[in-house]
N, C-alpha and C positions, 0 to 999 in steps of 0.2 A: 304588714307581716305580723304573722300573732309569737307572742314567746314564746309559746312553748315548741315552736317549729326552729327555734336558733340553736347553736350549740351550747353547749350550759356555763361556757364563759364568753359567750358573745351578748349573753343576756343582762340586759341595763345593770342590776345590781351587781355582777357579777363583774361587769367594764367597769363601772365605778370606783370597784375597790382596785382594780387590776391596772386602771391609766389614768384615773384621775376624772374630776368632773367636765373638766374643761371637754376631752376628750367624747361625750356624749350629746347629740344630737337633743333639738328642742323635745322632742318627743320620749323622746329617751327618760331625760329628765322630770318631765311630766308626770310621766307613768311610775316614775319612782314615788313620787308625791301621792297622786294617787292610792298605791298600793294594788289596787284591785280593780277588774271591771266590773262589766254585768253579764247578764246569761247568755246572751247572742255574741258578745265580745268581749277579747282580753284585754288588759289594760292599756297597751301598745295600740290595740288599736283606735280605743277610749281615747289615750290622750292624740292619739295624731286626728283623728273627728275634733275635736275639742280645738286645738290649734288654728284649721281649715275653718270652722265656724266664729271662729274669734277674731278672723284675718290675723294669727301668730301671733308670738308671747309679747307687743306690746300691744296689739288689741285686748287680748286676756289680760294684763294687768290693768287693762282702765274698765275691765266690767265689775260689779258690781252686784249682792249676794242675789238675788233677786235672779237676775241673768243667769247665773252662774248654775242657779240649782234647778232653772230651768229649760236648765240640758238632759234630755236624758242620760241615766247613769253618775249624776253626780246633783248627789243630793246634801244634806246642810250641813254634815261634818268634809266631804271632803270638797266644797265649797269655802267650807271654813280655813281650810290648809292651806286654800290658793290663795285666799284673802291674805293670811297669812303669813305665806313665803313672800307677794309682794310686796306686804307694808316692812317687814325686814329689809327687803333687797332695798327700799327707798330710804329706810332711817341710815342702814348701814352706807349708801350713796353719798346721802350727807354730812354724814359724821367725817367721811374719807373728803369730801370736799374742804369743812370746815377746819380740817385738822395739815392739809396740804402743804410743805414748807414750798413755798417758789421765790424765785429772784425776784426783788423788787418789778423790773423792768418787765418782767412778762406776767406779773402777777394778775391784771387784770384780761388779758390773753387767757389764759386759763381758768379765772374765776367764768370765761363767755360758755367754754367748754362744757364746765359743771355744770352752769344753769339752763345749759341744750341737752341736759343728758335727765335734769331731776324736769323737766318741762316734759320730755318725750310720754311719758303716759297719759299727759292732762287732757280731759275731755272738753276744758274751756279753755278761750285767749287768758293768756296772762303778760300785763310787761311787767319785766324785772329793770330797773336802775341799781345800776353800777358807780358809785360816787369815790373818782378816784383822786390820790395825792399827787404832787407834780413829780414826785418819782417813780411814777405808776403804780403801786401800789393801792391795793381797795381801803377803801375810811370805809364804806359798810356799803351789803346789797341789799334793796328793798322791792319785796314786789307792792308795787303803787297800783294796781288795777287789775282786774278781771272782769272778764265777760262773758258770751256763751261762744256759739262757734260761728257767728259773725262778727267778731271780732269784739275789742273792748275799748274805752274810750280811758285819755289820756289827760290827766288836768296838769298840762304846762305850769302853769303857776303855781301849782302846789310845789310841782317837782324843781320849779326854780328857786322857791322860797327856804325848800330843806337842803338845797345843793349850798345855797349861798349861808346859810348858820351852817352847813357843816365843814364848810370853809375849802369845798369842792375844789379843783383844778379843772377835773376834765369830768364826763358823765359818758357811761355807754348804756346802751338800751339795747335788750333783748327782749323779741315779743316772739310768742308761737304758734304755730299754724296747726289747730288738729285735727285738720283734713289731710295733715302730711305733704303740701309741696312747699316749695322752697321759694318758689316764684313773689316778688314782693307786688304790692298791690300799690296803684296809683297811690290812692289813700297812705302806706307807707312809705312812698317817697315823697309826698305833701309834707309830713308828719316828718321827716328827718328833715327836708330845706326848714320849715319853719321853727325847727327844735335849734336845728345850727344858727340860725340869724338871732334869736333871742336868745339864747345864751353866749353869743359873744359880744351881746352886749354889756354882759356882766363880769367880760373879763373867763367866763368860762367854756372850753372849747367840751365839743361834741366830739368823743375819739372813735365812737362807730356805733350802728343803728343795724341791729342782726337780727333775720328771720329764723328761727329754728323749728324741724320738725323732725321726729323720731331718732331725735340724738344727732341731728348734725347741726350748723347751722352755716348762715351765709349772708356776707355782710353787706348793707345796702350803698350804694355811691353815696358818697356825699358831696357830690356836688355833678 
């Protein structure tokens, strides 16, 4: 639907000021960004093309300027905006993670949450370790590995050596999927049995081994 066919307060800027952001569809928001179309289309309908071509705003936040001004109708300033709105929305992600007060006891419960939500854009595997206190609380999160989009590889012995100087209790491991399923792969349930039998050799237990992709995640059996 083009704007100028809406009522003049059904119109993005127009609902913005009037309900609030929350209140406006992806496209909506978009086209706010935006500002403008081109000659055959108005912004509305720019950004909902823009969305469909990106497979939706967390496809568009992992493209890349390149991509982006390769669309027609958006060229290198307002490729530059979307560049821009996402690395905000990712710093501002972090800082709200980093800054989070939680109960000891679900503290690392939560830190799983964050790192399924700051992963959902990544165009490679990444695992993240969790190295937590015996009151559940996080000593520190570290991503130990990346890869591309078959997956990444994991040096156990690294990750046993800084659990054990950082005087670890428990360890949790989130890895991400960014082909977006959920489903864990042989390979990561090989990768949890043999994470769990060697760390409790050292007195340190494994308290979950989580697949995450576009912000959710899901935790592997262990056992």
């Amino acid at each position: 639907m083009r704007v100028v066919s809406l009522p003049k307060d059904e119109r993005p800027r127009e609902r913005l000021r009037r309900c609030g952001a929350e209140s406006l569809s992806g496209a909506e928001l978009l086209a706010i960004l935006l500002r403008t179309g081109t000659r055959s289309k108005d912004v509305l309908e720019l950004a909902t093309e823009v969305l469909a071509a990106f497979g939706g705003i967390t496809g568009l936040a992992r493209a890349v300027e390149n991509e982006l001004m390769a669309f027609q109708g958006l060229g290198e300033t307002k490729a530059a905006v979307l560049i821009t709105a996402v690395e905000l929305g990712r710093r501002m992600a972090a800082e709200q993670s980093a800054q989070l007060p939680v109960p000891a006891k679900e503290s690392w419960q939560k830190a799983v949450a964050s790192v399924a939500a700051e992963l959902a854009s990544e165009e490679r595997e990444y695992i993240v370790a969790l190295h937590i206190r015996k009151n559940g609380s996080v000593i520190t999160m570290d991503r130990i590995s990346y890869g591309g989009l078959d997956g990444a590889f994991l040096d156990v012995k690294y990750l046993l050596r800084r659990a054990v100087r950082l005087d670890s209790s428990g360890l949790v491991l989130i890895h991400n999927h960014p082909d977006g399923t959920m489903i864990p792969s042989e390979e990561d349930r090989q990768l949890t049995q043999f994470l769990l039998g060697r760390a409790k050799l050292l007195d340190i237990w494994l308290l979950g081994h989580f697949v995450a992709a576009n912000g959710k995640f899901l935790a592997i059996p262990l056992s």
